[in-house]
N, C-alpha and C positions, 0 to 999 in steps of 0.2 A: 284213530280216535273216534271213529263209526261214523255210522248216516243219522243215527235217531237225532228226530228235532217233535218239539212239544207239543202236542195235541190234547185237545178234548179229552176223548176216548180213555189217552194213556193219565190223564189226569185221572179223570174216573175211577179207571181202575186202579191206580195204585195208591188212592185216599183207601180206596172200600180194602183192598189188599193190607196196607198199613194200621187198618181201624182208627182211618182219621174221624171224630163225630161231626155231624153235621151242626150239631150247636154244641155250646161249650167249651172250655177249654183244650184246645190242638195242642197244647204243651205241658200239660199238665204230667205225665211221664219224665218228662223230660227236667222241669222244675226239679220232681223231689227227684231222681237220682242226685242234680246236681247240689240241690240244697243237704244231700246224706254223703256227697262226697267231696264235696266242696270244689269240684271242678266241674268245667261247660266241656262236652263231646269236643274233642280236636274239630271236627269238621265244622264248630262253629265259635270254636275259641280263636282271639285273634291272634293267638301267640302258637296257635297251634299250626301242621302243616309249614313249616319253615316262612311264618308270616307274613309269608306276598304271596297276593292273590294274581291269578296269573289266568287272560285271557288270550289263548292262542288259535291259530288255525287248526282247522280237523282236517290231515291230509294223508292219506291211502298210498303207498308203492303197489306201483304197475308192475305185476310181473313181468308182462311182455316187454318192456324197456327199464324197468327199476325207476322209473318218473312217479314225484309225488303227486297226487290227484288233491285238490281243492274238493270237498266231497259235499259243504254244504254253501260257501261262501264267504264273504271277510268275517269275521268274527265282530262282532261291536259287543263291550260289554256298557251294561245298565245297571249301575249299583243307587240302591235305595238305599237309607237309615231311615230307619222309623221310631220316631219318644214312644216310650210306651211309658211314661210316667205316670202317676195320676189317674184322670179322667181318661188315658190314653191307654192305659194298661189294654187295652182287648186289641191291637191293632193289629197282631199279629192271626188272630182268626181273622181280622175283615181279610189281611193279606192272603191267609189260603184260603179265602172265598174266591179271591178277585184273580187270583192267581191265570187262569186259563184267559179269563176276560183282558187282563194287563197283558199275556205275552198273541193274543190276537189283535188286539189294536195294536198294538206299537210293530206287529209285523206287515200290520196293514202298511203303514207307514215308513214300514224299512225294506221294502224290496232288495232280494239282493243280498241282507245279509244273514248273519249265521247270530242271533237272538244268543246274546251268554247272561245271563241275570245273576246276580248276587241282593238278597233282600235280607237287610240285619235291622238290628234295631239297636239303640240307647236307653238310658238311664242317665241316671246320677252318682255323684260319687261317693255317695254315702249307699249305695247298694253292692251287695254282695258281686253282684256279675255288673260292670259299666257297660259292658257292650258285645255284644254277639253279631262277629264278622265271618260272615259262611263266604265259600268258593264259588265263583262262577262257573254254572251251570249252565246247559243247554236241553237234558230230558226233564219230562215230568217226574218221576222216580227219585230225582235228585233232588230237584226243585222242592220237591214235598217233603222229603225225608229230612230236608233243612230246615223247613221251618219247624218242622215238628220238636226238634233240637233244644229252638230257643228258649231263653230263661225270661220271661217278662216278669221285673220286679211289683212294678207297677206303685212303687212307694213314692220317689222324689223325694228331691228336698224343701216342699215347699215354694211358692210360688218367687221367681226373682231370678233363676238360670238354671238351666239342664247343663248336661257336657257333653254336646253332638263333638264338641270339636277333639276329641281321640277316636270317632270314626271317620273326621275328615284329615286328621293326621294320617290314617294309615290310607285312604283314599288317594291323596297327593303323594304319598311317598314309602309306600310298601305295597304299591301293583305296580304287577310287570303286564303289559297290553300290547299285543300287536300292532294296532292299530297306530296306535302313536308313533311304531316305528317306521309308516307309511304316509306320516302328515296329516292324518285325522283325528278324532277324539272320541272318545267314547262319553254318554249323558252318567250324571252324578245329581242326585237328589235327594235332599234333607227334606221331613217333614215334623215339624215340630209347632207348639203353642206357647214355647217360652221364649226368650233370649235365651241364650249362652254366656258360660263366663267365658275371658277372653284371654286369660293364662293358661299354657299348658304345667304341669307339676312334672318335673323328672319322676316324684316316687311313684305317682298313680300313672305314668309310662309305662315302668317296669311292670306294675300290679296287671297293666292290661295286658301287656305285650310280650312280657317276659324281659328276663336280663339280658337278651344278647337282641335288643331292639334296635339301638345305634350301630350296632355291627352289619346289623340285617340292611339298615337303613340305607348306612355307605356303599354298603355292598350295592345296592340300586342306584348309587351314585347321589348321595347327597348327602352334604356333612352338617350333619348337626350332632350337636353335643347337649349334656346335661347342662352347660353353662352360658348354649346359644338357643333355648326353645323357642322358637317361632311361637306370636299370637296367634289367635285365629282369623284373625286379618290375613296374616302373611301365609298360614297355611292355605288360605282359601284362593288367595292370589295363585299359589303354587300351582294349585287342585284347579284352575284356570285355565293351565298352563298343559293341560294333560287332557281334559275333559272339557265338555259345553255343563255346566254345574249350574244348581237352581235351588235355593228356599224356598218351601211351598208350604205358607203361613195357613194354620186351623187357627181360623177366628176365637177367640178366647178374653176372658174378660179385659186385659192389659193388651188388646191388638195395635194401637198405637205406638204404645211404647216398644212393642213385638217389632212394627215394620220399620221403627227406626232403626234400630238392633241392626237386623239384619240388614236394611237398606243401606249402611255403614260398612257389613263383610263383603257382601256380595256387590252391591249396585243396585240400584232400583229398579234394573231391567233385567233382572235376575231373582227379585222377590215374589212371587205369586201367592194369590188371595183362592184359596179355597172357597169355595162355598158351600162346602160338605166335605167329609172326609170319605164319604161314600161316593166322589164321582174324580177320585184319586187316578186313576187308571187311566180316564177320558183324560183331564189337565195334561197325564205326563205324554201322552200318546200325540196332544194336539203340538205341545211342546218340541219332541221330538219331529212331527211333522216339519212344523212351522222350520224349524232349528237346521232339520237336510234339504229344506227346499223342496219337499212331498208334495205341499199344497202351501198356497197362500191365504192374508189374512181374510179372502173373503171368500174363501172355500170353509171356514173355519164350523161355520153356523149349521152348512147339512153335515157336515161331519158331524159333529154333536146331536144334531135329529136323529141321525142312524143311528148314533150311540145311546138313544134314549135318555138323553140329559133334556130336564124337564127348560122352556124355556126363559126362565127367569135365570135359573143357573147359568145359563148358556152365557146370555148377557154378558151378567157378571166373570164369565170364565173370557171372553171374548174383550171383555174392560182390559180386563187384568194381563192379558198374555202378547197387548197391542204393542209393547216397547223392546219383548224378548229382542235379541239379536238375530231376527229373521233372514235364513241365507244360510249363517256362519258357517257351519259344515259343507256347505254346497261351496262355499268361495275357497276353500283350503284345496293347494295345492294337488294334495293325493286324493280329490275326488275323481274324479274323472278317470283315473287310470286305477280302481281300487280293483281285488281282482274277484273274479265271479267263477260261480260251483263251475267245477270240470275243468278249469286252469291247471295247467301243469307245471310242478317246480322239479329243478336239478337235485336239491337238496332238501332239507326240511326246515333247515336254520336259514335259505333265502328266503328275501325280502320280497322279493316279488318274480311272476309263475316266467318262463319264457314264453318266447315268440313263438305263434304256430308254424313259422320257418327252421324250431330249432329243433321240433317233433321229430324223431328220426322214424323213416319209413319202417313199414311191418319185416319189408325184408333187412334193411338196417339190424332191426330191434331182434332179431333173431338170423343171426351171421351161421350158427350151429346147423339151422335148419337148411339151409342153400350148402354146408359143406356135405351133411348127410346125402344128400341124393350124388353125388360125383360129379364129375365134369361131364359137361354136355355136349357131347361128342357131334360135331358135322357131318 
């Protein structure tokens, strides 16, 4: 599954390669095909690709012993939803601004692992496309070509709820993750300036997901049916249960009503207060820090000075992130033993690499080569 991991440089170059603009519309391509053919690119539809997204190890056979090689380390994926409703309609250009700057912090702060990003967005369900769910990635190239994909309506219904929660449905229960098969989680994060409603609809399931979404569903092991939809409470409980998940509130005229909302699905130690939507990357990064045990609360503030968050923001970013569940990742089981680039596995479907005791020697690993020369005569 290769060595490439995300860089600057290959950002660079494969916007100017692709004729991403430096301002304006990054999807505007992308819109009118879909608006002329009424469907979203499979690679960002969520019904497309057999509708679980799937974050695995990238791991090489040796030829000298047919051992798979761990080539960049554990895999963690990081999936966003972004509203692009409304006043939020452009959020998908801030995203491929910020894009190189979001996968440098957050690697500042993940040593060790193998960065898989997936970055969609929402709507409403009075819009042509609800929601645009791309795969997790690990190059530039990919990373970019995806956002370029997405359809931002930008219309809404009007102020009083979005529907993030058919990106947190397929969040909780249409990815497949390594990770979680080794006792850890992977970060999940909403960013939006409404409420949600809090029923899911069988029809607009189907609309998102396609007709064979509960088949797909169970097949991940979880039953639900047209006649048992989880709220978004219960989804988000789920999405809990899998991930470290966070609402990360854009101040908007109804903010109160916003954080009760959410402080309802999530927790109040799981709500976070933006102070711009321009310093999205820094929040999720410190979140992330704070959340594996990177750094503690009172490393928080030169973090932020590197990161050039002005220091009023800071404050405020620093208020707001004081109750996160700091540790969480670091206290799970499978920390400690997670496995690191150049581990060696038997198989490609184990769970984890062997012992350096079970490396078989070079003369082991090549039996052919010791029969070729003959017996070694006294």
């Amino acid at each position: 599954m290769g060595r490439e991991t995300f860089s600057r440089s290959s950002y660079e170059s494969t916007t100017t390669r692709l004729g991403v603009p430096k301002s304006g519309s990054v999807t505007r391509r992308a819109e009118q095909e879909a608006h002329a053919t009424g469907k979203l690119d499979p690679l960002v539809d969520p019904s497309g690709y057999d509708l679980i997204r799937r974050s695995l190890p990238r791991l090489e056979q040796r030829e000298s012993d047919k051992l798979f090689e761990l080539t960049v380390g554990t895999p963690l994926p990081i999936e966003t939803r972004l509203d692009t409703t409304g006043s939020m309609g452009g959020n998908v250009n801030k995203a491929m601004a910020a894009l190189p700057d979001l996968h440098e912090r957050c690697s500042h702060v993940l040593p060790g692992y193998d960065l898989q990003i997936a970055t969609g967005i929402f709507g409403d369900c009075v819009d042509t496309f609800v929601l645009c769910r791309p795969q997790f990635e690990m190059e530039a190239e990919k990373l970019v070509h995806q956002l370029t994909l997405m359809v931002p309506e930008g219309n809404g219904g009007g102020n009083g709820g979005e529907d993030p929660q058919y990106g947190l449905f397929g969040g909780a229960y249409l990815t497949d993750s390594y990770i979680e098969k080794i006792g850890l989680k992977g970060y999940d994060f909403t960013i939006s300036d409404e409420p949600a409603r809090v029923q899911l609809v069988d029809q607009q399931l189907k609309r998102i997901y396609g007709d064979e979404v509960y088949e797909k569903v169970k097949a991940n092991g979880f039953d639900i049916t047209p006649d048992n939809l989880p709220t978004i409470y219960e989804v988000v409980q789920d999405l809990l249960k899998r991930t470290h998940a966070f609402f990360l509130e854009v101040p908007g005229w109804y903010s109160g009503e916003i954080t009760e909302f959410w402080n309802g699905v999530y927790g109040s130690e799981r709500v976070i207060t933006l102070p711009r939507i321009e310093v999205l990357t820094q929040v999720q990064a410190v979140i992330i820090g704070l959340t594996e045990g990177t750094f503690g609360l009172d490393q928080v503030k030169d973090f932020l000075a590197e990161e050039k968050v002005g220091e009023e923001d800071a404050k405020a970013i620093i208020r707001s992130v004081s109750n996160i569940p700091i540790g969480a990742q670091a206290a799970l089981p499978g920390y400690d033993k997670r496995p690191q680039k150049g581990d060696l596995f038997k198989e490609k479907t184990d769970l984890w690499p062997i012992s350096p005791s079970e490396v078989p020697s070079e003369e082991q690993a090549n039996p052919e080569e010791e029969s070729e020369k003959g017996p070694d005569w006294l």
